[in-house]
N, C-alpha and C positions, 0 to 999 in steps of 0.2 A: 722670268724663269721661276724666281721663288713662287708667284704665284698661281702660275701653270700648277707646280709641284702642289703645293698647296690646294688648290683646287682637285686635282687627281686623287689627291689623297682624300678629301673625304669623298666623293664618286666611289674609291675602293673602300671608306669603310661603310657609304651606305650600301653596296655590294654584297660588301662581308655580312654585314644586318641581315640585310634581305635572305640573302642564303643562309643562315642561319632560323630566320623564319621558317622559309620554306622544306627544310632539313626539320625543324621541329616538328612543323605539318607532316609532313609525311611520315615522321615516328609517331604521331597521333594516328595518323590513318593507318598505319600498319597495327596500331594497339586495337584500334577500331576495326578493322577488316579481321583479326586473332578474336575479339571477341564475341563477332558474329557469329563466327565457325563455331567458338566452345557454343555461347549459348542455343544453336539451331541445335547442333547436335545432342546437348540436355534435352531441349524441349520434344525434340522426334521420342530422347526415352521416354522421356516423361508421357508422351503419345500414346507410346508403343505400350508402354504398363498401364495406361486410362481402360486400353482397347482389349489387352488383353482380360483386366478386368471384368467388362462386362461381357466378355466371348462366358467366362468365366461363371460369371450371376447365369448367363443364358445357360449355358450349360448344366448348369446347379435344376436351374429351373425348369429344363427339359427333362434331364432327367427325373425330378419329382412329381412333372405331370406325366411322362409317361407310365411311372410306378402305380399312380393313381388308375390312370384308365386300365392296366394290366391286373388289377386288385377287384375292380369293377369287371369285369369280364371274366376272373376267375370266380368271385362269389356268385355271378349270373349262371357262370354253366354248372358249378354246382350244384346249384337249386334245382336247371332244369335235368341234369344227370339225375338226378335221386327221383323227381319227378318223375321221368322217362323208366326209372329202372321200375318202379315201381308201375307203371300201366304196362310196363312189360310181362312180369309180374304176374300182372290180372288178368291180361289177355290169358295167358298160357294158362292158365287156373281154368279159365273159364273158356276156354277151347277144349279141356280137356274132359270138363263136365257136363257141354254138350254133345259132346261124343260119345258119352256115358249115356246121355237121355235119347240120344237117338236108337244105343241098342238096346235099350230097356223098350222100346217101343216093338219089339222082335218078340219080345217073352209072352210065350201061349198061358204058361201057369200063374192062375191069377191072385195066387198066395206072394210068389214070387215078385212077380207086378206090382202088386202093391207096397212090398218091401222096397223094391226099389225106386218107387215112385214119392215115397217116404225119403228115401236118404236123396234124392234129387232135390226136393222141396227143402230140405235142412242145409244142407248145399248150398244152394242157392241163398238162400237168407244168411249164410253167415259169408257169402263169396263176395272179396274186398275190389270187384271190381262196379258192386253197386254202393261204396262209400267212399270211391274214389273224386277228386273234383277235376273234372276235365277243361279246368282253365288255369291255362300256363301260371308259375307265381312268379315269375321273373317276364318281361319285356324286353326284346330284343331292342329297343330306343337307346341310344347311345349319345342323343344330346347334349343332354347336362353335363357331358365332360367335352364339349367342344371349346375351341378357343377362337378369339377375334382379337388381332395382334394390329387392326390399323391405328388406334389410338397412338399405340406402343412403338408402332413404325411411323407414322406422322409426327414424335417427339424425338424418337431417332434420326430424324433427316431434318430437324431442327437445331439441333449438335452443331454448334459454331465454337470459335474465342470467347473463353470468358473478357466483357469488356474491363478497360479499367475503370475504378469504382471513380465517383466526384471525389472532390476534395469536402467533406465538412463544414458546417458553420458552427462555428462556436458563439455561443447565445451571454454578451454579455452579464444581459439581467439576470441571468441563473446562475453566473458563475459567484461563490463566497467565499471572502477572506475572513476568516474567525478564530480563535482560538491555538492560532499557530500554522491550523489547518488551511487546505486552499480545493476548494469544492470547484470542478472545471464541469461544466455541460456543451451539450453540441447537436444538432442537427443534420441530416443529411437534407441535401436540397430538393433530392425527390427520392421515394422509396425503390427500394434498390434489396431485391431478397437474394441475394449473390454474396453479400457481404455476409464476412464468419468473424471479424472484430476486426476493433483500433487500433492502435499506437498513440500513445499520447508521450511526449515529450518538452519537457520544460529545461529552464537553466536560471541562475540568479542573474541580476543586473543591476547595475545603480544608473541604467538610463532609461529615460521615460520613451514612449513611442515604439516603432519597430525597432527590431532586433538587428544589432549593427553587427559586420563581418569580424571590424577589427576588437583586439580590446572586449570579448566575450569571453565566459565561460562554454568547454562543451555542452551539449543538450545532452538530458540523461533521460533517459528511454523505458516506459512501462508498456509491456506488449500484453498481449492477448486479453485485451479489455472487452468484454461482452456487450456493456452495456452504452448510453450512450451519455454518462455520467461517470466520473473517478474523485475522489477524494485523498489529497495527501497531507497525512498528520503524522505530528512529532516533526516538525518543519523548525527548525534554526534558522530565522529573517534575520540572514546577517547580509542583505541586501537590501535597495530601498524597493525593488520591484522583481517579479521573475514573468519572463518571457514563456508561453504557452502556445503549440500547436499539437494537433490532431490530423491521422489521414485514417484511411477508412482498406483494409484488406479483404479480399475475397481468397479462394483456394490458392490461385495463381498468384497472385500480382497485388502489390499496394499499391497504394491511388496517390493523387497529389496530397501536398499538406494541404490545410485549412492556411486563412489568412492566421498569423501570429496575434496573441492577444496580450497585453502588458497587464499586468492586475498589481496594482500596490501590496507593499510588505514591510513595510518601513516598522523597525522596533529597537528598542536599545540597546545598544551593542558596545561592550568596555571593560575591557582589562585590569588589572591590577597596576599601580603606579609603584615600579618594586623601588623607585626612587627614592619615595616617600615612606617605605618602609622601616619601621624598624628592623634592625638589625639582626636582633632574635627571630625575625621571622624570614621563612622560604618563602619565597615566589614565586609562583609559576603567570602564564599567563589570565586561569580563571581559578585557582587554587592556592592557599597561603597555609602556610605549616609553621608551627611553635618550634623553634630549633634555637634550645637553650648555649649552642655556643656556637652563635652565630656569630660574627665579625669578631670574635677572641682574637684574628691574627692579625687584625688593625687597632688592634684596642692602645692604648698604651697602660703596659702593669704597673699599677699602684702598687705599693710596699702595704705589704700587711692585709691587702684585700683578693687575693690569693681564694678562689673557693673551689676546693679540690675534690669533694663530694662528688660520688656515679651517682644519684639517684636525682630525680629534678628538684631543683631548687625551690624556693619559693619565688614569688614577684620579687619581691622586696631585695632577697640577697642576690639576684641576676638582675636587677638594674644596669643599666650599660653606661651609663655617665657619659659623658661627650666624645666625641668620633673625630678624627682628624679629618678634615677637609677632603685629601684625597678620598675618602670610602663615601662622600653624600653626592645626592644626585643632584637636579635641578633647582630643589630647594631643603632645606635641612630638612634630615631623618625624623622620624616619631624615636624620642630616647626614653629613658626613665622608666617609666613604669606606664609608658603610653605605650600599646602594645598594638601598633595601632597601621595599617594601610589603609589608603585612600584607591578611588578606581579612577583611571586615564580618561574620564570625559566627564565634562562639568554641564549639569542641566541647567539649562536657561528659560524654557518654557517647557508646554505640553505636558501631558501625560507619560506615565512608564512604569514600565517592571520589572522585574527580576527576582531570582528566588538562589534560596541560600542553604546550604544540606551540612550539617554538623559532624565531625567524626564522634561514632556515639560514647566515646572513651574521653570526648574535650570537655577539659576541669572550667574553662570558662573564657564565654565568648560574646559579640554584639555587633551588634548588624544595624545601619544607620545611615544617616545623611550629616553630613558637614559643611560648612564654610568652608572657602579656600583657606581662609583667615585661621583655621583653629590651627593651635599651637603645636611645638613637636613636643612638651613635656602634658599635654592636656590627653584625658582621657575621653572616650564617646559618653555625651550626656553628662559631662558633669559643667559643660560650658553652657553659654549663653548661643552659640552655634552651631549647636552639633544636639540630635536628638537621634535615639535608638530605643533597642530593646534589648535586654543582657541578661544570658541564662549563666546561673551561678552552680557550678556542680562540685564544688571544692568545700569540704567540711559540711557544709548548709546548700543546701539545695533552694535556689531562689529563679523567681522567674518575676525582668521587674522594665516597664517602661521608665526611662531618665530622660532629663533635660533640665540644665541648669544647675545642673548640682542636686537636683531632687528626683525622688525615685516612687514610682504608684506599684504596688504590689499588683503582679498577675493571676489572676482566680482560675489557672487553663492550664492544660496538658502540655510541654512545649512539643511540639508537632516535630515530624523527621527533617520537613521542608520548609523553610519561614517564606512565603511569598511578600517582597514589597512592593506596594503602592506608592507614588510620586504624580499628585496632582501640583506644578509645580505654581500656575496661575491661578488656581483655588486656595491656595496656600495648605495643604491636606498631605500627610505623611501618614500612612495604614499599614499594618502589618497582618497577614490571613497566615493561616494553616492553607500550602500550598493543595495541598490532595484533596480538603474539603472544601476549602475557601471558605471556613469559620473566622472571621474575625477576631485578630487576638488583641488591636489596639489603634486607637489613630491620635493621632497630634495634627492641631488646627492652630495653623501659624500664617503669618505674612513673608514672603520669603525673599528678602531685600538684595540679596546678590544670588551669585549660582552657588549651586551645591553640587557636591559630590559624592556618590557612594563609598560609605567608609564601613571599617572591617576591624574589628578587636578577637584576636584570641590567645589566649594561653592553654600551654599544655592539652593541645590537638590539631584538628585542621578544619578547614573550610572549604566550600567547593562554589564556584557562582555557575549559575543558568542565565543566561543571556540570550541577546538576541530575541525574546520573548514577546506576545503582543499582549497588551490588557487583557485578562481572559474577559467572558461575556459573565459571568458570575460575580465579579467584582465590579464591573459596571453598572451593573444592577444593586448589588448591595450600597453605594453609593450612595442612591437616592434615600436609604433609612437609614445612613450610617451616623448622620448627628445623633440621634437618640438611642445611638449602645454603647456609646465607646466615649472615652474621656478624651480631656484636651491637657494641651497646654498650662490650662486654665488652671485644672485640678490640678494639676503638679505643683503651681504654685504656693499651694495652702500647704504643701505635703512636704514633710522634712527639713522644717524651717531654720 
């Protein structure tokens, strides 16, 4: 019995399934059979306005060839009107003056006779019907304004669907990753003069191959592309790849996609480690700010170290001295007079960049690479693991590559933007004027562990650009960059 039941019971719920199928299908085919009807009925308007259009152009055009043959036929009978009126004219003149010559031929007196035979001859030589020209100036031919409409009706009775366009190839030898930028090209597989533009649409991804359902970004959409090439720049790679297709639109209707293309994008991408921050300083995720009473409310108050001054202090007197345990992150804070974050991903190999934008009011700041190893009381560049470059805008204006405790004086403008360079298996650490990529400095070291992007500032703020590729400018300068820029080397003789 239980098993009967048991049996029955899934019979009704594969039942229940099925009906439930078939209850979906048919709300599909009712969505389907609704959206036949809208769309037929669109496209009859759309029909109906193609058609009346060109009733429209005809009629445009009818009437301006009929104005023409009706302007041709008034200018003809004018000519021969005045023509006509004028032999009319003549005739009567000279009907009139031989009428005259015949009764002059009556006259017996031949004083008289002669007189009149006189003004007959004068008559005559001045009578406009001997200066007349008795050929038409106008031709009754009416040719040249005829028309021959089979062409024009042989491409009229050719009037079909537009078809829909192919789908695109996308060429990947043409396509280039450079400068942040992503250069896409494409082909149609056969010409096709129907087509009025593309659509190109991309998304990021950190997987290689086609573009997977789940687990994507939307594809973001550039419409009415002309050509059969597009370029996107100012591109943030904060993916390792972005996914790429193209289709091809006529008036009507766009066409399939092209096949999907993957094009690599991979660049470095890292955060602030607000962990590792001192205290004095705000964090955001690509932004660090000097906030001279930072953790006061974890501090514990010393007697007599009290500094109640509104105006900012100096280094020295805002020192923070040690932090209670609850207020540190992962690993102890930068304290003291290390003013100092670190960025959330540590390089191991490869090349990389990033660039760093100063608040133009910061008293002083340093942009740099560290060991995991540097200390929390250690400053950028005065250790044996940490090398930078530090603009001094506080009393003296200095501008100075450090490492080691020793410092090379800068001969250069400090730039709005500091681009860094990290050849990390060259051993090569370079800093450019981001806008021109003038070289302002390189350190030529061996680089025994990873590093980390590290960050000093007092009294202002900092901003990071990430995500960025080696520009092509800096890979170039590269190959002549031992002979402009000092090392390692020179710092050691400097500031003994």
């Amino acid at each position: 019995m239980d098993s009967q039941k048991e049996a029955l019971q899934r019979i009704i719920t594969t039942l229940a399934s099925k009906n439930d199928e078939i209850q979906n299908f048919i709300d599909t085919l009712n969505h389907t059979l609704k959206g036949v009807q809208a769309n037929s009925s669109s496209i009859l308007l759309e029909l109906d306005e193609e058609f009346d259009g060109l009733y429209s152009i005809l009629d445009e055009m009818k009437e301006s060839m009929t104005n023409s043959i009706k302007q041709e036929q008034a200018r003809k009978s004018q000519e021969l009107q005045s023509q006509l009126s004028q032999c009319n004219n003549a005739l009567e003149n000279s009907e009139e003056l031989l009428e005259f010559a015949s009764r002059s031929l009556d006259i017996k007196e031949p004083e008289e006779f002669s007189k009149a035979a006189r003004q007959i001859k004068d008559r005559v030589t001045m009578a406009s019907a001997f200066r007349l020209s008795l050929k038409p100036k106008v031709s009754d031919n009416m040719t040249h304004l005829m028309v021959d409409f089979s062409q024009e009706r042989q491409m009229l009775q050719t009037l079909k669907f537009l078809p829909v366009p192919k789908a695109p190839e996308i060429d990947p030898a043409e396509c280039l990753v450079a400068d942040n930028c992503v250069t896409v090209a494409w082909k149609m597989p056969e010409e096709d003069n129907k087509i009025d533009h593309f659509i190109l649409e991309y998304r990021k991804t950190n997987f290689d191959g086609l573009p997977r359902i789940k687990d994507e970004r939307c594809w973001e959409l550039i419409d009415y592309i002309k050509g059969t090439e597009y370029t996107l720049s100012g591109l943030k790679f904060d993916s390792k790849y972005m996914n790429f297709r193209v289709r091809a639109c006529n008036k009507a209707v766009a066409g399939e996609y092209s096949d999907p293309i993957t094009l690599e994008t991979k660049a470095l991408n890292f955060n602030l480690d607000s962990s590792s921050s001192h205290l004095n300083l705000k964090v955001e995720d690509n932004c660090v700010e000097w906030d001279p009473t930072g953790g006061k409310s974890q501090e514990n108050k010393v007697k007599g170290k009290e500094n109640k001054g509104s105006g900012t202090p100096s280094p020295k007197r805002t020192s923070v001295g040690s932090r209670p345990s609850s207020v540190r992150g992962s690993r102890d804070r930068f304290t003291g007079e290390s003013y100092t974050v670190l960025g959330d991903t540590a390089i191991e190999s490869g090349q990389h960049y990033w660039e760093v934008r100063a608040q133009k009011d910061c008293k002083s700041y340093s942009v740099g690479l560290a060991y995991k190893t540097l200390g929390k009381f250690d400053q950028l560049g005065k250790t044996n693991t940490s090398w930078c470059i530090h603009v001094n805008n506080w009393l003296q204006s200095t501008f100075a590559a450090k490492h080691n405790n020793k410092a090379k004086a800068l001969d250069v403008i400090v730039p709005e933007r500091i681009g860094v360079f990290c050849d990390f298996d060259g051993g090569q650490l370079s800093f450019y004027n981001a806008a021109s990529k003038q070289l302002l400095y390189s350190f030529k070291t061996k680089f025994t562990q990873p590093v980390l992007p590290g960050f000093m500032v007092w009294c202002g703020r900092l901003s990071l650009g990430t995500g960025l590729q080696v520009p092509s400018a800096v890979k170039t300068l590269q190959k002549h960059e031992n002979g402009m820029s000092g090392s390692t080397s020179s710092l050691n003789n400097v500031m003994q």
